[in-house]
Wavefront OBJ file of the C-alpha trace (Angstrom):
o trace
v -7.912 10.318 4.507
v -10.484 12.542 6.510
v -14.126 11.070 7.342
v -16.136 12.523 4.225
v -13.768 10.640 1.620
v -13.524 7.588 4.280
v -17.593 7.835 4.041
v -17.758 7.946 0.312
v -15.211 5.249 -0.543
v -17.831 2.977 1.657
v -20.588 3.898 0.170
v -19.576 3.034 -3.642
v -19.579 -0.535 -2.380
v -23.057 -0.180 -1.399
v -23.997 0.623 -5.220
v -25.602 -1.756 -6.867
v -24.746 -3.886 -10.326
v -21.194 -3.389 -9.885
v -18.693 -6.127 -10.624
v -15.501 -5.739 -8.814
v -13.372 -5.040 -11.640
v -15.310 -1.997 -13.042
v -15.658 -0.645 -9.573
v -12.055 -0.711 -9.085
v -11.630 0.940 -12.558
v -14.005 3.758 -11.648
v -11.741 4.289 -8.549
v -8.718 4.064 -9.672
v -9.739 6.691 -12.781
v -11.143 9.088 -10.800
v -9.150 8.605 -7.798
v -11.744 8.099 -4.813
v -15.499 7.423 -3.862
v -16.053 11.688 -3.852
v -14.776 12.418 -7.209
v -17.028 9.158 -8.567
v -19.957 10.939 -6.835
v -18.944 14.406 -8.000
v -18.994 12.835 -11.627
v -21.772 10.510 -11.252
v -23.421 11.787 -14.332
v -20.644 11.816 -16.374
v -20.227 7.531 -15.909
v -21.063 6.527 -19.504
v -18.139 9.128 -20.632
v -15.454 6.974 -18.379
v -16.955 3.397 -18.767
v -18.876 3.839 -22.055
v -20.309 0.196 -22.005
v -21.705 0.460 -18.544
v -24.977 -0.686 -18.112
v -27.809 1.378 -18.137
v -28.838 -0.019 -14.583
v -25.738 1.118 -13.312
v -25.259 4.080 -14.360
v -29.430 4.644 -12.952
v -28.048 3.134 -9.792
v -24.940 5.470 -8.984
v -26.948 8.628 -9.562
v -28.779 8.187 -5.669
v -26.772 7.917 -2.923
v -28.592 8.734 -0.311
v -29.023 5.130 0.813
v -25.084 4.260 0.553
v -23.900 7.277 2.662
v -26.520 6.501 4.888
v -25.788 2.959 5.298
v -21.593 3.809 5.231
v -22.524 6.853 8.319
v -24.229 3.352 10.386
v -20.973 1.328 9.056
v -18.299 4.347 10.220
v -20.117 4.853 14.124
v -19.878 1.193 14.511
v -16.089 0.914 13.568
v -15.285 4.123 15.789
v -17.133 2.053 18.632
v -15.316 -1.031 18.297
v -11.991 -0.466 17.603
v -12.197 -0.941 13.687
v -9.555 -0.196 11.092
v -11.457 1.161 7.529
v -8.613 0.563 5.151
v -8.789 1.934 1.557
v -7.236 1.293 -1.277
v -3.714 3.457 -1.353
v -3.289 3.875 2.182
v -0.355 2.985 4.384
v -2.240 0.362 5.775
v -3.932 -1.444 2.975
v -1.928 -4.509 2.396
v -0.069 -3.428 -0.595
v 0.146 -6.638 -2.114
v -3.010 -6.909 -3.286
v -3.136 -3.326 -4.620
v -1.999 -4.468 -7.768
v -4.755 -7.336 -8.474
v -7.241 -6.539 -10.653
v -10.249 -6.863 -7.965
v -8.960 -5.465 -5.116
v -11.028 -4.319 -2.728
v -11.504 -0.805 -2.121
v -12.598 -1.036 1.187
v -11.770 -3.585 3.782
v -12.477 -3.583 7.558
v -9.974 -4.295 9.865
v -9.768 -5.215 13.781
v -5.901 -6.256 14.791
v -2.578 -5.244 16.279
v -0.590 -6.990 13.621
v 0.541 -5.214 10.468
v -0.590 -6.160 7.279
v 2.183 -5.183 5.152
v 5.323 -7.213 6.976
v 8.512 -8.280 4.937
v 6.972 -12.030 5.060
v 3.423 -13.043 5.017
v 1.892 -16.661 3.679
v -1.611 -18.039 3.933
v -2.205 -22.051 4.424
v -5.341 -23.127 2.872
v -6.968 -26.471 2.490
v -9.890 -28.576 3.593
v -12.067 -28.128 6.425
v -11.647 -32.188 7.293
v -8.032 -31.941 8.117
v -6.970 -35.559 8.696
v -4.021 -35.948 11.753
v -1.711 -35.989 8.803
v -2.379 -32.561 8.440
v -2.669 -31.356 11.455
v 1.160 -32.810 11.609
v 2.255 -30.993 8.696
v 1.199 -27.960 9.690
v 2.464 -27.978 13.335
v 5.491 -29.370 12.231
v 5.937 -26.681 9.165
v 5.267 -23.749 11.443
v 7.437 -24.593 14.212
v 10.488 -25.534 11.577
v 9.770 -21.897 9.983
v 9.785 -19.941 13.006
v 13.349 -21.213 13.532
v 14.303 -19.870 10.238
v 11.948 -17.347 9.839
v 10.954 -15.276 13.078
v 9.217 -12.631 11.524
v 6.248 -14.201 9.212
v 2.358 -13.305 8.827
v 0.404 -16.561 8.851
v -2.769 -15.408 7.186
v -6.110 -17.560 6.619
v -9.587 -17.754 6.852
v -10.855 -18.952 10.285
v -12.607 -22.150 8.583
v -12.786 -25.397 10.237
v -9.924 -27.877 9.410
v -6.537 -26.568 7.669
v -7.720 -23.053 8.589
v -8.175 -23.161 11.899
v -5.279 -25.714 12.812
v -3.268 -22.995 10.673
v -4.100 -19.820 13.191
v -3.737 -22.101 16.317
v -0.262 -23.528 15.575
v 0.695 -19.942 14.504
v -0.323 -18.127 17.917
v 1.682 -21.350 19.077
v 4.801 -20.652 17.608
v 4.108 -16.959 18.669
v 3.558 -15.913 14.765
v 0.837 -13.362 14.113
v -1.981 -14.420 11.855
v -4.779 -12.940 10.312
v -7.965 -14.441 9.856
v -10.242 -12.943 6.325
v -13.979 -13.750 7.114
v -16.069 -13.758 4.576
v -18.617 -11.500 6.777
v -19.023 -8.597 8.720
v -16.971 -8.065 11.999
v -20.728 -7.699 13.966
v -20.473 -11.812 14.745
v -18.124 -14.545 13.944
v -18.570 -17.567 11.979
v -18.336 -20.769 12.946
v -18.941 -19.683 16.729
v -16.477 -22.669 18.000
v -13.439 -20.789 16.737
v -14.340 -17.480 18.867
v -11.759 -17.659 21.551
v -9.030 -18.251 18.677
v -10.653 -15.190 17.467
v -10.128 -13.124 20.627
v -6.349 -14.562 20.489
v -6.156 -13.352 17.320
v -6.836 -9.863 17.776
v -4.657 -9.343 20.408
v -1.867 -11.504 17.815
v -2.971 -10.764 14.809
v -6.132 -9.948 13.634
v -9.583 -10.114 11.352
v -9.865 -8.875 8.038
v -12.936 -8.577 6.198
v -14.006 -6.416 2.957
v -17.820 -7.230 3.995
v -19.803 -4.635 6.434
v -22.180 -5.847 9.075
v -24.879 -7.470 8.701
v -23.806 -9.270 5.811
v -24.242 -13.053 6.068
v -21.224 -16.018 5.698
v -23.148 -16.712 2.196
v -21.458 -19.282 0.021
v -20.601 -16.939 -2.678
v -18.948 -14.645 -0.150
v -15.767 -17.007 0.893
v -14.931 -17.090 -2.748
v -14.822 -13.279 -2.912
v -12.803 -13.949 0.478
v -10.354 -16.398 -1.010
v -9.020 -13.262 -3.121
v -8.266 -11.378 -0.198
v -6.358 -14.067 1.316
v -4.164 -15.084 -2.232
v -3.790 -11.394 -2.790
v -2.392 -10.246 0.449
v -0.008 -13.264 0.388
v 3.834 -14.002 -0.912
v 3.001 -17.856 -1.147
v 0.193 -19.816 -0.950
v 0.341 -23.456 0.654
v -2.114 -25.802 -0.111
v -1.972 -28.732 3.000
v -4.727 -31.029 2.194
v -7.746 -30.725 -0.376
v -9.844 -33.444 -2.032
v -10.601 -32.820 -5.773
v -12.827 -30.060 -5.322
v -12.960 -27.070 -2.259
v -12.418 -23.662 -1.474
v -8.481 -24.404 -0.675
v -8.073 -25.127 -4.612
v -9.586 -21.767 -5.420
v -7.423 -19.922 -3.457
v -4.168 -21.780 -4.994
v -5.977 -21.248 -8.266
v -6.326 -17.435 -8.082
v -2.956 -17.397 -6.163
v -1.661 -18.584 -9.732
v -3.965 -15.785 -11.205
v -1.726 -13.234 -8.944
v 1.498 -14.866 -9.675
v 2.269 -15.740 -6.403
v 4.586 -18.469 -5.452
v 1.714 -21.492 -4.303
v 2.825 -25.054 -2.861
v 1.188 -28.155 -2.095
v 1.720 -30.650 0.338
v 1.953 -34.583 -1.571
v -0.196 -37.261 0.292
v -0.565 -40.879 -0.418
v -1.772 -41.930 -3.822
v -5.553 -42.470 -3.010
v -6.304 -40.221 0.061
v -9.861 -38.646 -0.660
v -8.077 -35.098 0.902
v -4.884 -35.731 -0.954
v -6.004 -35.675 -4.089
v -6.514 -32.406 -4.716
v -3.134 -31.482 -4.119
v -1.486 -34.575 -5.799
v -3.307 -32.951 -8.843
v -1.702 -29.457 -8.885
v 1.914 -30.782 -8.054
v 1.014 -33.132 -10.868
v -0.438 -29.735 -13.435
v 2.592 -28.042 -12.508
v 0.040 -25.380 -10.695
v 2.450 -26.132 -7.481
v 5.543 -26.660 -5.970
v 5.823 -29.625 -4.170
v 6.303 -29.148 -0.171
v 7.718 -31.271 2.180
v 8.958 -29.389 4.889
v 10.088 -25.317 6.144
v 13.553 -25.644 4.528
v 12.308 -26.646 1.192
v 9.939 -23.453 1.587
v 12.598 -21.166 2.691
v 15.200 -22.328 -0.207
v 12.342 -21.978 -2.836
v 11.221 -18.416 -1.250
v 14.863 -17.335 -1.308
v 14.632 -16.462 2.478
v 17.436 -18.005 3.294
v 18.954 -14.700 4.847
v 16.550 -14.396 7.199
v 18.102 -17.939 8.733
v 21.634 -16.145 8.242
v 20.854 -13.261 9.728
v 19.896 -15.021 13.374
v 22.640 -17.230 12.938
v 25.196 -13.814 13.057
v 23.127 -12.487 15.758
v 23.430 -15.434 17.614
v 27.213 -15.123 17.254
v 27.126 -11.636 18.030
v 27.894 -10.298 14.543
v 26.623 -7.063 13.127
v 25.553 -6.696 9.194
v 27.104 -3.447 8.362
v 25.104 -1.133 6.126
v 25.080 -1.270 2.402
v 28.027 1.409 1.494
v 28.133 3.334 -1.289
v 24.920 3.771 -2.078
v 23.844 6.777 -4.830
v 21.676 9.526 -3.241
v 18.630 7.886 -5.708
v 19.720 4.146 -4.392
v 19.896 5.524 -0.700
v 16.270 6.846 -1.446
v 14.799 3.508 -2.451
v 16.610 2.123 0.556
v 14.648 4.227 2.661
v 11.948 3.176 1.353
v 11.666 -0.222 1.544
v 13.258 0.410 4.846
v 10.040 1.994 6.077
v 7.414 -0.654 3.698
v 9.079 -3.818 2.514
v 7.988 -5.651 -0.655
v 6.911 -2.593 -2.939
v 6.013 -2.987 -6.659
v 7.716 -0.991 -8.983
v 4.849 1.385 -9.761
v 4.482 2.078 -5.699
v 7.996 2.777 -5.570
v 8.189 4.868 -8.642
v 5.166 7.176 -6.699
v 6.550 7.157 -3.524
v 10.226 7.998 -4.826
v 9.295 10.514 -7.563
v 12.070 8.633 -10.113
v 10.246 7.767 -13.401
v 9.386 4.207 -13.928
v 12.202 4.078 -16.939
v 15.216 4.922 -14.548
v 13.586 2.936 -11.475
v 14.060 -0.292 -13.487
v 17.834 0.636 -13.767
v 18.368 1.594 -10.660
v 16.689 -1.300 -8.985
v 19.127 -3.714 -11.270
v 21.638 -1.840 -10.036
v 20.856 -2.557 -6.418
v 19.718 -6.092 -7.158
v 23.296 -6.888 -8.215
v 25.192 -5.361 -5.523
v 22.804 -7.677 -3.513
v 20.925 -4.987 -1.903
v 17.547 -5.684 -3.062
v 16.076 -8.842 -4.543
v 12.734 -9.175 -7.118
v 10.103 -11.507 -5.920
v 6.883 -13.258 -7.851
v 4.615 -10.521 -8.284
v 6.771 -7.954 -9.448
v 7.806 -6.296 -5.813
v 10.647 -5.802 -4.341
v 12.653 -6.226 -0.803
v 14.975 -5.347 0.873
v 17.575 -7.439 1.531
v 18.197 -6.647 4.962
l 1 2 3 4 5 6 7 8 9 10 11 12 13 14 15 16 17 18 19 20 21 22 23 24 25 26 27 28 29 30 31 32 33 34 35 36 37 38 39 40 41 42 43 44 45 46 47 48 49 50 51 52 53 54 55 56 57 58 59 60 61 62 63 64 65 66 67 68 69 70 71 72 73 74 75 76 77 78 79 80 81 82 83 84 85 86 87 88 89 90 91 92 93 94 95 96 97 98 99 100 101 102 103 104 105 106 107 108 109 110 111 112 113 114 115 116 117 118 119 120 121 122 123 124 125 126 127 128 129 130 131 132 133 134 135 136 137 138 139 140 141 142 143 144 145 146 147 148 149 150 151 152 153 154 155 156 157 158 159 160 161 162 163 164 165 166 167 168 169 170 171 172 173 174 175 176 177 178 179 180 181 182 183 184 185 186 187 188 189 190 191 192 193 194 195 196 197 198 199 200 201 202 203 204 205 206 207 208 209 210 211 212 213 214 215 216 217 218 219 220 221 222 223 224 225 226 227 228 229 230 231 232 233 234 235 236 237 238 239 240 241 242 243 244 245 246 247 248 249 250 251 252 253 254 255 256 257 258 259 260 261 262 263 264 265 266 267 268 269 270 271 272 273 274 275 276 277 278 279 280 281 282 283 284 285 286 287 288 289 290 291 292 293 294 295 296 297 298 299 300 301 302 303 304 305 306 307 308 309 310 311 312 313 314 315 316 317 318 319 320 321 322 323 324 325 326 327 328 329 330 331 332 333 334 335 336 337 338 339 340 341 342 343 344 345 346 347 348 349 350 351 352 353 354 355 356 357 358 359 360 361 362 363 364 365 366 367 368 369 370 371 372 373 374 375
């Protein structure tokens, strides 16, 4: 994507008396911020009930462009990833939710689209029991799972204790703020922050300038269900921002847990009541996670390597078969629609030929409709 169409995807989010969803229905009609500029007179024809202050609002631009130009020098300056929706680095999870952003600002090392990735959400007074969980959780995982994105957002309590224990156990983690990359809020988790970066990384759909309003980490607890396989809820009273993220997590279909506390506890409660709704799995520990996941092979796979035994290729695979393969070899955890563009096989004989593979145990289908590579 060259600067100009980088420039214009930025400045549609500027526009005013958009909600998320019809922005991301523009886009994804027209194809990109330039063509929705290039046809900003023809709106009403696309999105015939748009409002009338809309479609006034999307016919200046002048402000936007300006405002993405300021946005652009400042991520060239400081090391800043613009990711868009439909590009390699996007996480291509959330692609598929219905408000998605289309831009999102990015300053990391880690990759964003790995085989494995799971947020832990939950309240920002995270008791000792916990802080526990999670250290124990993440340091049970890593011996099963080496290779998983620990993804969150930076709060106090559950958050934080979540990115710390991660760096600990040497997993990469991403933190989604819920404001621009120009500062960092709270301040007291800034030197987690720098770790991060270097381990990781910070994620945020917001430019600078934009304030940690309270309206904000809702639109950030999308980003971090979205992007996720699972969501695990560790501690939450009856109400909190942890809830809403398992809540849209259900939205999404993804796979969400909760950890059980003691019949009572003011910041048990609110997962006691999801287990409860059957909104979530209960969690006790890494192996439950890993046999409800169905990453078990991961745990197989360092057990042969440990014994010095090489997985031999899948054989046999059809020329179409040894395409997907290739694919999912490069980008793990496609949806069926991303493979179909990225393979040029109609959607109709991708579904047969994915079955195909799932039975010979090649590939396997998780929540959310993508697929990986069983490697």
């Amino acid at each position: 994507m060259n600067e100009q169409q980088l420039l214009y995807n930025m400045a549609l989010t500027r526009i005013g008396h958009f909600s998320l969803a019809t922005a991301l229905h523009l886009y994804r009609t027209l194809g990109s911020g330039e063509e929705i500029f290039l046809h900003r007179n023809e709106i009403a024809d696309i999105i015939p009930d748009c409002s009338p202050r809309l479609l006034e609002n999307i016919k200046d631009w002048s402000e936007p462009l300006k405002r993405a130009e300021q946005e652009l020098d400042f991520c060239l300056n400081n090391d800043i990833k613009v990711l868009c929706l439909g590009d390699g680095y996007y996480p291509q999870r959330l692609e598929d939710c219905p408000d998605a952003p289309i831009v999102m600002y990015y300053k990391g090392s880690a990759l964003l689209n790995q085989a494995r990735v799971i947020n832990i959400v939950g309240t920002r007074h995270c008791t000792p029991y916990g802080e526990d969980f999670i250290r124990k959780f993440l340091l049970e995982l890593k011996a099963m799972c080496p290779e998983v994105l620990v993804v969150s957002g930076l709060a106090y309590g559950v958050d934080i204790n979540a990115h710390v224990q991660a760096l600990n156990n040497g997993y990469e983690t991403v933190g989604v703020l819920a404001h621009g990359l120009d500062y960092l809020y709270p301040q007291a988790h800034k030197e987690v922050a720098r770790k991060m970066v270097n381990c990781g990384g910070l994620l945020t759909e917001f430019m600078t300038c934009t304030n940690a309003d309270k309206g904000n980490f809702v639109r950030r607890n999308r980003i971090v269900a979205g992007m996720s396989d699972a969501c695990i809820l560790v501690e939450s009273a009856s109400h909190g921002g942890g809830l809403i993220t398992a809540g849209i997590a259900n939205d999404y279909n993804r796979d969400v847990f909760a950890v059980p506390g003691r019949i009572g506890d003011h910041f048990s409660v609110g997962c006691n009541n999801i287990i409860r709704d059957n909104k979530a799995i209960l969690l006790t520990s890494a192996e439950d996670f890993v046999k409800a996941m169905g990453w078990e092979n991961d745990a197989m796979r360092i057990e042969a390597q440990r014994n010095g035994i090489e997985r031999e290729l899948f054989p046999d695979l059809s020329p179409e078969q040894k395409k997907i393969y290739d694919i999912l070899n490069a980008t793990n955890d496609l949806s069926l629609n991303i493979l179909s563009v990225k393979s040029a096989i109609p959607i109709g004989n991708l579904s047969a030929i994915m079955f195909q593979m799932e039975m010979m145990g090649v590939v396997k289908p998780y929540a959310g409709g993508t697929y990986h590579l069983l490697k």
